[in-house]
C-alpha positions as a LaTeX table, in Angstrom:
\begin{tabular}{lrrr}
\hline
Residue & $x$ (\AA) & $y$ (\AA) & $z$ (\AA) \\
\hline
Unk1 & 172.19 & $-238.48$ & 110.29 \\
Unk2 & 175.59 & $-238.03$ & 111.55 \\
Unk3 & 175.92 & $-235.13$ & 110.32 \\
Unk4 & 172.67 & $-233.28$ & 112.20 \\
Unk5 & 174.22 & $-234.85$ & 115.17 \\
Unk6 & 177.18 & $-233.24$ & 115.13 \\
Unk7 & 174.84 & $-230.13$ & 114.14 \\
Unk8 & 172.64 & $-230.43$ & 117.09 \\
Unk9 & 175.95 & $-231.71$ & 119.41 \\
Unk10 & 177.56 & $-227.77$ & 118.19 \\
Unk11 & 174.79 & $-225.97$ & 118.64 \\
Unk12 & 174.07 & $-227.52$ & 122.55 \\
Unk13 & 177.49 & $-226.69$ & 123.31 \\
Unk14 & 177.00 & $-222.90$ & 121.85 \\
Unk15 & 173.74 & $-222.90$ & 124.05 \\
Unk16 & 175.66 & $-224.13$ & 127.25 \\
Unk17 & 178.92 & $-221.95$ & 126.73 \\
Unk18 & 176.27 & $-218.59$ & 126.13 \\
Unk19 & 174.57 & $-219.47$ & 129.05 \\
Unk20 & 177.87 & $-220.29$ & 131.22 \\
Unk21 & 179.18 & $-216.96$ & 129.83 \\
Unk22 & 175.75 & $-215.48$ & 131.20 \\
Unk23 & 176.00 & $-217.07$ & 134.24 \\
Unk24 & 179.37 & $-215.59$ & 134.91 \\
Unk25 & 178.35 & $-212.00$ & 133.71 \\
Unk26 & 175.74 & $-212.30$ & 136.82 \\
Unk27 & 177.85 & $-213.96$ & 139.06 \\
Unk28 & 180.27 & $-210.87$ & 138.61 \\
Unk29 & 177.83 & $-208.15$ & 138.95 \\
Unk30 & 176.41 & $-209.42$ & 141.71 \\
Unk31 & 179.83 & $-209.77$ & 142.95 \\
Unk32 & 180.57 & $-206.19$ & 142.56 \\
Unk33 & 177.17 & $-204.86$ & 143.96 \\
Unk34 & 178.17 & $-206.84$ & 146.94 \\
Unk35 & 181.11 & $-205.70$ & 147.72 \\
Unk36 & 179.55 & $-201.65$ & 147.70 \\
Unk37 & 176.71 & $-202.79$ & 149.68 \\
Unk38 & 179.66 & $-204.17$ & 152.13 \\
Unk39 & 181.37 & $-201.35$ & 151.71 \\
Unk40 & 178.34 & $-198.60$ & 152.54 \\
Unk41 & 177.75 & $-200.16$ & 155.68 \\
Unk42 & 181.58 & $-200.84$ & 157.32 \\
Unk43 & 183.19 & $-197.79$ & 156.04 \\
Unk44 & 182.61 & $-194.77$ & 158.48 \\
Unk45 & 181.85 & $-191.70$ & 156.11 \\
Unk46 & 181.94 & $-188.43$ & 158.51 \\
Unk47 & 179.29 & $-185.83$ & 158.19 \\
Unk48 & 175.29 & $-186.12$ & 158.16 \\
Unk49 & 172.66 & $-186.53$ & 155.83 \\
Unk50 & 170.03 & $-183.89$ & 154.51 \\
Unk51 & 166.98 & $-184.56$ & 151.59 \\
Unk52 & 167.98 & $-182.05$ & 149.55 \\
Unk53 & 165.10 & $-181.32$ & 146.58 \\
Unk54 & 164.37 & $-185.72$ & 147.24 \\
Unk55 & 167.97 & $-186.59$ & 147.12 \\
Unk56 & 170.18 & $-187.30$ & 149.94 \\
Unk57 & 173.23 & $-185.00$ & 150.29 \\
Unk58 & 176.13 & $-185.24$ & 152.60 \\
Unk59 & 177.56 & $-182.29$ & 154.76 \\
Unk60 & 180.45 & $-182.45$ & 156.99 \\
Unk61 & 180.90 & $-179.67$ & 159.28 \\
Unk62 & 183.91 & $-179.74$ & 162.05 \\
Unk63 & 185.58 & $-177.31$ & 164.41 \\
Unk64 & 183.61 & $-173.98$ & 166.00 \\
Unk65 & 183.74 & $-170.73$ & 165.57 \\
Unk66 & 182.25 & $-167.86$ & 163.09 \\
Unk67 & 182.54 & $-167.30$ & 160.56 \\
Unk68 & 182.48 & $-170.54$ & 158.94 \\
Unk69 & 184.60 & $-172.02$ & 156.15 \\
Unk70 & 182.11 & $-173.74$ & 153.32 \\
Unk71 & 184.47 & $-175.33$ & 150.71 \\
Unk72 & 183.56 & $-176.29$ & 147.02 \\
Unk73 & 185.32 & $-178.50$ & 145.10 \\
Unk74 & 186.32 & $-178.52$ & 141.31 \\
Unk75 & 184.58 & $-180.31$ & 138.83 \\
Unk76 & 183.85 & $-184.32$ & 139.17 \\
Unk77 & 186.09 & $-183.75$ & 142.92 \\
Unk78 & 184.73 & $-185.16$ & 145.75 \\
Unk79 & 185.31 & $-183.19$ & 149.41 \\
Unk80 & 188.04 & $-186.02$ & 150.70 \\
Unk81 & 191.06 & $-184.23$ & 149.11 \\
Unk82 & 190.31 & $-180.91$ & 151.88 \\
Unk83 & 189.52 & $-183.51$ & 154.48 \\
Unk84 & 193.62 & $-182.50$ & 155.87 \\
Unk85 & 193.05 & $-178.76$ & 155.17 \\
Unk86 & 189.99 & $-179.32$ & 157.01 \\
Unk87 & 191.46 & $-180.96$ & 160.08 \\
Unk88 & 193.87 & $-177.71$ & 160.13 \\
Unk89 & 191.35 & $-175.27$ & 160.26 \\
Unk90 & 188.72 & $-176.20$ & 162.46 \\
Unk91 & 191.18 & $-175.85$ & 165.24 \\
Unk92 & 190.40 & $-172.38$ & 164.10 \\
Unk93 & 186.87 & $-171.62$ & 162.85 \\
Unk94 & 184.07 & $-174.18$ & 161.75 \\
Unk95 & 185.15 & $-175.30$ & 158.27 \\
Unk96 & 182.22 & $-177.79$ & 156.53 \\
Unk97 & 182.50 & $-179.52$ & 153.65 \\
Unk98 & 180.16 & $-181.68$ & 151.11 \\
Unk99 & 179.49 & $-183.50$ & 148.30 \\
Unk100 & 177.62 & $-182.14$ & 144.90 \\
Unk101 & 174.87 & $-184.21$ & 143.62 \\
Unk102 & 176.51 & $-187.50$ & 142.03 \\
Unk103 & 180.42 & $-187.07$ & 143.73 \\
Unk104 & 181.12 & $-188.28$ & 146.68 \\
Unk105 & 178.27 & $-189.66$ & 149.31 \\
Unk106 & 175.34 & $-187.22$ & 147.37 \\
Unk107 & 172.81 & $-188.98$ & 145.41 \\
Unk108 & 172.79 & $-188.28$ & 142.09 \\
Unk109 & 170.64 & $-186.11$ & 139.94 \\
Unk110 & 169.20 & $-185.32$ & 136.72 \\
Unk111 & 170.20 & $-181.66$ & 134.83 \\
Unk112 & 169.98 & $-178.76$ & 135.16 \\
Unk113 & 173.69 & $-179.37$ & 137.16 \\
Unk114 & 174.59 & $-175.49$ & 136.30 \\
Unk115 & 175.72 & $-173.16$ & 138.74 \\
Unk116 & 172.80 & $-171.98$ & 140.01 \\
Unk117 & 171.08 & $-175.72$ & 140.29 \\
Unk118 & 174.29 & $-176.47$ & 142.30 \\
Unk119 & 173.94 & $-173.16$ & 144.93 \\
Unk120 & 170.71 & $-173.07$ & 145.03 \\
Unk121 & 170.90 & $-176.96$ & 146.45 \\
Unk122 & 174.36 & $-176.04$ & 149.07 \\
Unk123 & 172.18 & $-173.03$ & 149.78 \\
Unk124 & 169.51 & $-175.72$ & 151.48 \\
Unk125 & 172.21 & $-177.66$ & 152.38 \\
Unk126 & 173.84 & $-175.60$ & 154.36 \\
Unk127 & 170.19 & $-174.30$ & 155.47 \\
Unk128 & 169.18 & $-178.24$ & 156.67 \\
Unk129 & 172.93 & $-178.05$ & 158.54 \\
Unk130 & 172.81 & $-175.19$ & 160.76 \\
Unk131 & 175.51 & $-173.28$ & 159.28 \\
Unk132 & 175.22 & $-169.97$ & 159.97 \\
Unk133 & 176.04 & $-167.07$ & 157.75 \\
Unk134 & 177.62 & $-164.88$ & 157.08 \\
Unk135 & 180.36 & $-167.71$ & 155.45 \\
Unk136 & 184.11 & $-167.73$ & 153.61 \\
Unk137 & 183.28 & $-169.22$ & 150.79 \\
Unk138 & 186.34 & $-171.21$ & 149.21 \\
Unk139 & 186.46 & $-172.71$ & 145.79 \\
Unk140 & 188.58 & $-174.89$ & 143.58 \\
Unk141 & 188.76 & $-174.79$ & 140.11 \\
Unk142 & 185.12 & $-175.10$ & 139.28 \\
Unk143 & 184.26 & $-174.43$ & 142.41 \\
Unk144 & 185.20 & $-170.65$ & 142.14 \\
Unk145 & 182.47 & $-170.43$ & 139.27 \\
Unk146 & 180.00 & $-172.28$ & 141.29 \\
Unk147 & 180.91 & $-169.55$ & 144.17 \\
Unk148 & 180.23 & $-166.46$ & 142.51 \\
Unk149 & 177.06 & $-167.59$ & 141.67 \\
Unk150 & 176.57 & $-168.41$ & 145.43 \\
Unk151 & 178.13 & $-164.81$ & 146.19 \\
Unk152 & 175.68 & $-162.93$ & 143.66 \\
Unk153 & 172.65 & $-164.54$ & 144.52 \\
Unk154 & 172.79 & $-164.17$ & 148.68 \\
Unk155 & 175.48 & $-161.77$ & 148.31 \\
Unk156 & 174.53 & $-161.06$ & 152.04 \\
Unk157 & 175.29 & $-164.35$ & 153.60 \\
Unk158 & 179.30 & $-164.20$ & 152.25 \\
Unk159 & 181.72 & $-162.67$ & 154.26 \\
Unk160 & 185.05 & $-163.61$ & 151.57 \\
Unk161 & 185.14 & $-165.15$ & 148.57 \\
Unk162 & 188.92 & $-167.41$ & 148.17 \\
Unk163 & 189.67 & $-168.76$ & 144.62 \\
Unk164 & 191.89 & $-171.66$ & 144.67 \\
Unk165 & 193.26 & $-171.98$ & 141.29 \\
Unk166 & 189.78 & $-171.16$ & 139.85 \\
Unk167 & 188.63 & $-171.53$ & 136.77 \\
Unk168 & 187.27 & $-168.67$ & 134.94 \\
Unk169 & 184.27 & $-167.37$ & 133.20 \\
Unk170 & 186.53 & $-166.39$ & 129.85 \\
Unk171 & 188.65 & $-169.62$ & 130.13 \\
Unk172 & 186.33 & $-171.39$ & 127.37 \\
Unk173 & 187.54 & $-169.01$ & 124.38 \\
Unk174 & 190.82 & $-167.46$ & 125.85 \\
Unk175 & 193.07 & $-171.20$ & 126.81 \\
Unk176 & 194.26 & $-172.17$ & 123.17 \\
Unk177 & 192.02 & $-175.13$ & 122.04 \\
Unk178 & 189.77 & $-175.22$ & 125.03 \\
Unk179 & 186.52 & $-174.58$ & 123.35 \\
Unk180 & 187.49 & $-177.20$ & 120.55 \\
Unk181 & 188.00 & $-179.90$ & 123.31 \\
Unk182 & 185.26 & $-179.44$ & 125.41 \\
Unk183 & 183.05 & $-179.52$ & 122.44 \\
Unk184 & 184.68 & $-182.86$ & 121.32 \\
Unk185 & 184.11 & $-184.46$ & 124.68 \\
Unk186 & 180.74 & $-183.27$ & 124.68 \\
Unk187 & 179.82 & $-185.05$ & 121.37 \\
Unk188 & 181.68 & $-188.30$ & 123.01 \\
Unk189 & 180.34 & $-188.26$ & 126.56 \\
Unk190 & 176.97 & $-190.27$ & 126.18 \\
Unk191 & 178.76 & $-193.08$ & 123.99 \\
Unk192 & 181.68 & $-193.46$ & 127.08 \\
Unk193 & 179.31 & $-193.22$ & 129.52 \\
Unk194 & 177.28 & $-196.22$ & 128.36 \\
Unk195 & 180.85 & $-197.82$ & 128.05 \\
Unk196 & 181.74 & $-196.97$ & 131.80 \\
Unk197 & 178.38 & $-198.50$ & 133.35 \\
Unk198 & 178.64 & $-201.66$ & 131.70 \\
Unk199 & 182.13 & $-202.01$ & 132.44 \\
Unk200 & 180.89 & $-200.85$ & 136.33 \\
Unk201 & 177.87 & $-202.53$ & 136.10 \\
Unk202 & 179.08 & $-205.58$ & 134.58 \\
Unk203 & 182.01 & $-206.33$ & 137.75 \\
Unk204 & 185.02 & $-206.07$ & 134.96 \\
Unk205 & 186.16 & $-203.04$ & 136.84 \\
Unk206 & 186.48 & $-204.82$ & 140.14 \\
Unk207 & 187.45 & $-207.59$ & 138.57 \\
Unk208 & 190.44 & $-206.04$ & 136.64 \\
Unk209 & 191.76 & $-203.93$ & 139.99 \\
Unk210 & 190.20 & $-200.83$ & 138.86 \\
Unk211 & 188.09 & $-200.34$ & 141.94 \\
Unk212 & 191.19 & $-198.39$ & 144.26 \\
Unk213 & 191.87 & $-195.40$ & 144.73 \\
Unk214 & 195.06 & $-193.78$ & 144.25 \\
Unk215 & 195.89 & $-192.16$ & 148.12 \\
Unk216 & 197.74 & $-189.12$ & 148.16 \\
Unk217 & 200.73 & $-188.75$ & 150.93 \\
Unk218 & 198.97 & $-187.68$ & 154.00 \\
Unk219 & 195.61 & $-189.48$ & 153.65 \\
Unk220 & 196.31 & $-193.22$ & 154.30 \\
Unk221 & 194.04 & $-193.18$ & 157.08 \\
Unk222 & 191.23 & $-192.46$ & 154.86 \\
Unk223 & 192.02 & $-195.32$ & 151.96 \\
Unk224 & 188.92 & $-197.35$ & 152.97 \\
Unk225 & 187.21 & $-193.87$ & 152.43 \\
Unk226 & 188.82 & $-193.43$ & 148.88 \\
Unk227 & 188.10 & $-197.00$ & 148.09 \\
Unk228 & 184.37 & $-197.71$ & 149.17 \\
Unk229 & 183.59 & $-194.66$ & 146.99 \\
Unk230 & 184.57 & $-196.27$ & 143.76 \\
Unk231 & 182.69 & $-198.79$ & 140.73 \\
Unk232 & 179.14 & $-197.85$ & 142.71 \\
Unk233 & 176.95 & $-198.49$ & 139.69 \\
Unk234 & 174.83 & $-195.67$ & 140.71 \\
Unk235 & 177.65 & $-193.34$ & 140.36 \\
Unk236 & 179.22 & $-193.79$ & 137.20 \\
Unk237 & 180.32 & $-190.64$ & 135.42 \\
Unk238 & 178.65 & $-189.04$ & 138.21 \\
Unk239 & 179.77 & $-185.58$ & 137.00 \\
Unk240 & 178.73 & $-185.92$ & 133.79 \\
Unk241 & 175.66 & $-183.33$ & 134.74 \\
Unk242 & 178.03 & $-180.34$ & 135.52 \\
Unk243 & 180.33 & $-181.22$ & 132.40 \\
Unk244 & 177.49 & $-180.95$ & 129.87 \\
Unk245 & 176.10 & $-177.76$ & 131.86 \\
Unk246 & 179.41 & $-175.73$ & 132.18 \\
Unk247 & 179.48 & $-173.48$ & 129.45 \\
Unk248 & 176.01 & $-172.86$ & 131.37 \\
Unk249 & 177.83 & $-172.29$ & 134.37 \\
Unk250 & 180.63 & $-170.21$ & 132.54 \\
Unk251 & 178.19 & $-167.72$ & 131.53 \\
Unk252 & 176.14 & $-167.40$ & 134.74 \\
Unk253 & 179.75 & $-167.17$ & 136.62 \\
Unk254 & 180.02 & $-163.82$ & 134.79 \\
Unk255 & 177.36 & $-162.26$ & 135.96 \\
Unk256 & 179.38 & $-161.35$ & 139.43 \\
Unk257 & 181.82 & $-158.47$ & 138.34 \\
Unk258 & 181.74 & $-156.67$ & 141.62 \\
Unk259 & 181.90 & $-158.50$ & 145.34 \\
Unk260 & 181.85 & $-154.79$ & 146.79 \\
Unk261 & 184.72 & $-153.84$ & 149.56 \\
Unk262 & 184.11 & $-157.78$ & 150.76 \\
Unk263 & 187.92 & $-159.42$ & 150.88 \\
Unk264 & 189.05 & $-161.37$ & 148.03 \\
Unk265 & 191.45 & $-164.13$ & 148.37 \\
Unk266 & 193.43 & $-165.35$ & 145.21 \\
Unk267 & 195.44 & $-168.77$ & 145.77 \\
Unk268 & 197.37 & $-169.85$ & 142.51 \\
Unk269 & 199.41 & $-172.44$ & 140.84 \\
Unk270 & 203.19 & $-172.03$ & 139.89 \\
Unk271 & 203.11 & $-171.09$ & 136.24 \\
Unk272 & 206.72 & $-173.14$ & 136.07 \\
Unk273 & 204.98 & $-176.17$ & 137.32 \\
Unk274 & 206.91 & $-178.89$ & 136.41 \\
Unk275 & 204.76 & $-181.44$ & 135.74 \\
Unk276 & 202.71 & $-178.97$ & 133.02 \\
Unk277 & 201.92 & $-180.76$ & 129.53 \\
Unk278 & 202.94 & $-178.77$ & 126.29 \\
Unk279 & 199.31 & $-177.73$ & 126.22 \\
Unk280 & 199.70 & $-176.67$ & 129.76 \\
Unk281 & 202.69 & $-174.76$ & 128.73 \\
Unk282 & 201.16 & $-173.22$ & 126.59 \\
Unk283 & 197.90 & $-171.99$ & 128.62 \\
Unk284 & 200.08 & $-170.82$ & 131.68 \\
Unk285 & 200.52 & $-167.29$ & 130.46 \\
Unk286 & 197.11 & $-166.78$ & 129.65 \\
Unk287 & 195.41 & $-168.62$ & 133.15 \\
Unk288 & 198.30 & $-166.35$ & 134.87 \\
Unk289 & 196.69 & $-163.12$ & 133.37 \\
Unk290 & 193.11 & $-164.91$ & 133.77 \\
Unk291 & 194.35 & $-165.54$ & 138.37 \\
Unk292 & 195.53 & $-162.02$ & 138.31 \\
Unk293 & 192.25 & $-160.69$ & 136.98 \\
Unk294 & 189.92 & $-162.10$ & 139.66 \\
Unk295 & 191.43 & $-159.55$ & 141.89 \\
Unk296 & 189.22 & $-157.31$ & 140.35 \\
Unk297 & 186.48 & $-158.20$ & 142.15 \\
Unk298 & 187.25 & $-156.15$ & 145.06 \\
Unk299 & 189.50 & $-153.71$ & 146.35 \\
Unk300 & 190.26 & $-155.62$ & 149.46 \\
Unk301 & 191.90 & $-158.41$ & 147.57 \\
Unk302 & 195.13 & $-160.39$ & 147.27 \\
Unk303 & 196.52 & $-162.78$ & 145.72 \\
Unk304 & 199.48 & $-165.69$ & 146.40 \\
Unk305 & 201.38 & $-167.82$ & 144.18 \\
Unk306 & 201.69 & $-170.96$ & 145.68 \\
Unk307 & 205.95 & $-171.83$ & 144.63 \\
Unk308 & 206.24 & $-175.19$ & 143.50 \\
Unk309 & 202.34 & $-176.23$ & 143.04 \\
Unk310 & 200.25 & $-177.67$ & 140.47 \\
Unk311 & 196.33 & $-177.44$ & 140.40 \\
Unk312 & 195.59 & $-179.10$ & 143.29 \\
Unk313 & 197.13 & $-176.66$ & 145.91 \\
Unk314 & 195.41 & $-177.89$ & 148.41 \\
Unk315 & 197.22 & $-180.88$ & 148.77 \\
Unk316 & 200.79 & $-179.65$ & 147.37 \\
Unk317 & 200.88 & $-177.07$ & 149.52 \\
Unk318 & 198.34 & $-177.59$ & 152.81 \\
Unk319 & 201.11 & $-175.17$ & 154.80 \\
Unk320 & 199.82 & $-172.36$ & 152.49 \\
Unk321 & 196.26 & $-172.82$ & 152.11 \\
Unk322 & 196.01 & $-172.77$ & 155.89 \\
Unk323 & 197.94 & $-169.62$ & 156.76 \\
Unk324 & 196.52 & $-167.85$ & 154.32 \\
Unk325 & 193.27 & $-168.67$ & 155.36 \\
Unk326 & 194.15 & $-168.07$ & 158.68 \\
Unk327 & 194.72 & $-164.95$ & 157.72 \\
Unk328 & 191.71 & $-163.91$ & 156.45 \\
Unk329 & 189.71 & $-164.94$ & 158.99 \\
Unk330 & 192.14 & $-163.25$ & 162.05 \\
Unk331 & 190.89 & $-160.09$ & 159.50 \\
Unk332 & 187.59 & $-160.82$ & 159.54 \\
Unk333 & 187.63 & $-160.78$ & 163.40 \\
Unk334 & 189.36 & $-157.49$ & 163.31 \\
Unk335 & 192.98 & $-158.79$ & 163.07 \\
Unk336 & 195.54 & $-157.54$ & 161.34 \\
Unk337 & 194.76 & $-156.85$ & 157.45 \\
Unk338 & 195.93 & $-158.87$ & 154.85 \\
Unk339 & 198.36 & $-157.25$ & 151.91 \\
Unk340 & 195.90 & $-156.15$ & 149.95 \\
Unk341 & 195.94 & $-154.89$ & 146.32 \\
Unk342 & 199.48 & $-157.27$ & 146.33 \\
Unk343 & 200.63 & $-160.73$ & 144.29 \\
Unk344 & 203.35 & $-162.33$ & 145.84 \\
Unk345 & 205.25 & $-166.03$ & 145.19 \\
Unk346 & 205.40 & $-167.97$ & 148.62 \\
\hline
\end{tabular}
């Protein structure tokens, strides 16, 4: 007898710690889906709201004058990185900026997340916005494939295509190893995904401190910005879509080989980067070459080498990205023309 009471006494505390535990697990998620909520409704997110193909997307437009400035960002980047080259330039033009399906303020979405998914949607963006074409077109990274798709498909509605350290249709089988890694984080993907919504879902990120941003120099003012937009369980691995998609997006990048006599604006990173890994050491030479060849697309094209930056040019060197943007649209309103058919460090 004493012993089934101990029995029964083990098992009733099992029962009561399980259910504690459970109790906690609640408590916590609850906890975390709280503080979003809080967050959606006190932190001031600029731009409007369009239903894009039933989801809500996010557009921020500034500044006035034609023609307008429509910036993409690279893969899994949300718009609030340009948000100080943005300030710059709409004392000059009208420079808008948004967020892709799942990044950002934009409701996510179910694939196709290819290039032409993702134009065909800013295309109806920019449509339900008011932004009138023609348009510069500026891309980052990914965002330069996602543009020439935009540029073949209503080649009549851009004005200039600018590359910012864009990726490249031939960059899956020309960087060493880059095909072998993508298709290794491919195969991975859905098991960390499942691992990043429960710990999202679950509170343990907020819990643990995982839930702020890192701010860059420059954009303290918008912390609350960088912070409200992170552990939303809604969001997890929000750009998951375009990863599994890009070789899709690779491909149908290709398709431009010509923008016509339409200018062509080249921004790159420093190959002697400092901060490269041996692997980016390694695939400097070859994303050099791979830079140098988007000039191709057009006789009227340049290109700059931005001294001292890494990827992210846009917020190593702001100075740059402006003037030479400034630049290109003085042309465009017959102003002086740029140094075409050049490559220059600056």
């Amino acid at each position: 007898m004493k012993y089934r009471a101990h029995a029964h006494k083990a098992v009733r505390l099992v029962v009561e710690a399980a259910l504690l535990c459970l109790v906690l697990l609640i408590a916590l998620a609850l906890w975390n889906v709280a503080v979003w909520k809080w967050q959606q409704i006190h932190v001031h997110v600029p731009g409007s709201f369009y239903n894009v193909e039933g989801r809500q997307m996010r557009l921020y437009c500034s500044g006035n004058g034609s023609p307008a400035i429509v910036i993409e960002t690279g893969l899994g980047s949300t718009s609030t990185g340009w948000l100080l080259v943005q300030e710059k330039l709409s004392a000059l033009t009208r420079v808008c900026t948004y967020d892709r399906s799942g990044l950002g303020w934009s409701e996510p979405r179910p694939r196709p997340r290819d290039a032409e998914a993702i134009e065909r949607q800013l295309h109806a963006l920019l449509d339900l916005g008011g932004v009138q074409r023609p348009i510069v077109l500026v891309g980052h990274s990914a965002g330069g494939l996602y543009n020439r798709e935009y540029a073949r498909e209503f080649a009549a509605e851009v004005a200039a295509l600018v590359f910012v350290d864009s990726a490249t249709p031939e960059q899956m089988d020309e960087l060493p190893g880059f095909r072998a890694q993508y298709e290794n984080d491919k195969r991975a993907a859905p098991r960390e995904l499942w691992t990043d919504r429960l710990r999202v879902w679950s509170g343990l990120e907020r819990l643990m401190g995982n839930c702020h941003s890192k701010v860059d120099k420059g954009f303290e003012k918008y912390a609350a910005l960088y912070d409200a937009k992170e552990c939303r369980p809604d969001y997890v691995d929000g750009d998951l879509g375009e990863f599994m998609d890009l070789e899709a997006t690779l491909n149908e990048a290709r398709r431009l080989t010509s923008f016509g006599n339409k200018p062509v604006l080249v921004l790159s990173a420093d190959p002697t980067h400092k901060h490269r890994s041996p692997r980016g050491d390694a695939e400097a030479p070859i994303w050099n070459r791979e830079q140098e060849r988007l000039k191709a697309l057009s006789p009227q094209s340049w290109r700059v080498i931005a001294r001292g930056a890494g990827h992210t040019i846009f917020k190593d060197r702001q100075e740059l990205v402006v003037d030479q943007l400034t630049l290109l649209i003085n042309y465009l309103r017959k102003g002086p023309a740029p140094p075409f058919g050049t490559t220059s460090t600056q």
